[in-house]
C-alpha positions in Angstrom: 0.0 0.0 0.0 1.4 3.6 -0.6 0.9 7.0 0.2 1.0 9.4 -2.8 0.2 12.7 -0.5 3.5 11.3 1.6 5.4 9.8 -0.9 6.2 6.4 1.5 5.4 2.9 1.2 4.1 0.5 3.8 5.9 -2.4 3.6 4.8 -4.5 6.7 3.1 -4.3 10.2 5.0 -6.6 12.9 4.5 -7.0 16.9 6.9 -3.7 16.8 4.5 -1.9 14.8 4.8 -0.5 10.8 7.6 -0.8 8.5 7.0 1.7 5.8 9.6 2.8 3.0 10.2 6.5 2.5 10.6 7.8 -1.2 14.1 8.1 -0.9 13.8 4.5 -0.6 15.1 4.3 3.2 13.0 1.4 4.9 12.2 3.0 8.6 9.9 1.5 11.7 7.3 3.6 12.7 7.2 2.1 16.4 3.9 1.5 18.0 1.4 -1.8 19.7 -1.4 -0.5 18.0 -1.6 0.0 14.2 -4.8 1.5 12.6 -5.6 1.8 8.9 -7.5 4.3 7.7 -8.4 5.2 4.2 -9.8 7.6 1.9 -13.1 6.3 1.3 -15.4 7.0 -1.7 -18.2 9.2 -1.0 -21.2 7.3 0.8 -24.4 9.8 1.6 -26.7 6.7 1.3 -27.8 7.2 5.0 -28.1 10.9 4.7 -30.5 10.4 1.6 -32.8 7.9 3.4 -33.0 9.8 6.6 -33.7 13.3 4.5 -37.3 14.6 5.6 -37.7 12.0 8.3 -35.8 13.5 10.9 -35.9 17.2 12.5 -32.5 18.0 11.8 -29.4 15.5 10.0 -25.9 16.4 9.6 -23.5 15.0 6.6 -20.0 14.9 7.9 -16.8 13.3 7.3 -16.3 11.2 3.9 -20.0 11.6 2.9 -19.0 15.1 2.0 -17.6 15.9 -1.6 -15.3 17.9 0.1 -12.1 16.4 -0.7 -10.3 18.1 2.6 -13.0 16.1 4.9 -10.2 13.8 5.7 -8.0 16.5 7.0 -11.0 18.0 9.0 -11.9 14.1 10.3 -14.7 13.3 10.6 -14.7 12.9 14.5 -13.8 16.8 14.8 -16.5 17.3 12.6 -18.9 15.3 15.0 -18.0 17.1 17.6 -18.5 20.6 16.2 -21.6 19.5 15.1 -22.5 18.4 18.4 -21.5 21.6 19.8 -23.6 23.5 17.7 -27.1 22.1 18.4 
């Protein structure tokens, strides 16, 4: 798997955590016990569209968006603003 926006590779995850080659082609560990993999989704708004006129108020956040800086944002910080808005 690779990371265009980075320019690095991962190359393996071990017990140590994630071995990832960097484009200068230096293999490195990226130490850690938990490893979590998160990717750029394609837009889902399937929920959003069913729940449209059935509830008081909805929100579409995160990847649902079109907005291709949602992933920055996250979607969580998004949630929470949200949240903090109502």
């Amino acid at each position: 798997m690779a990371s265009p926006r980075f320019g690095i590779k991962y190359e393996e995850i071990t017990d140590k955590g994630v071995w990832i080659r960097t484009k200068e082609g230096e293999r490195k560990l990226i130490e850690g016990d938990t490893v979590m993999i998160i990717e750029k989704d394609e837009k889902n708004d399937d929920l959003y569209k069913a729940l449209q006129g059935k509830v008081p108020e909805l929100y579409l956040i995160g990847d649902a968006q079109e907005d291709e800086n949602a992933w920055f944002d996250g979607a969580v910080h998004q949630g929470a603003r949200t949240a903090i808005g109502l």
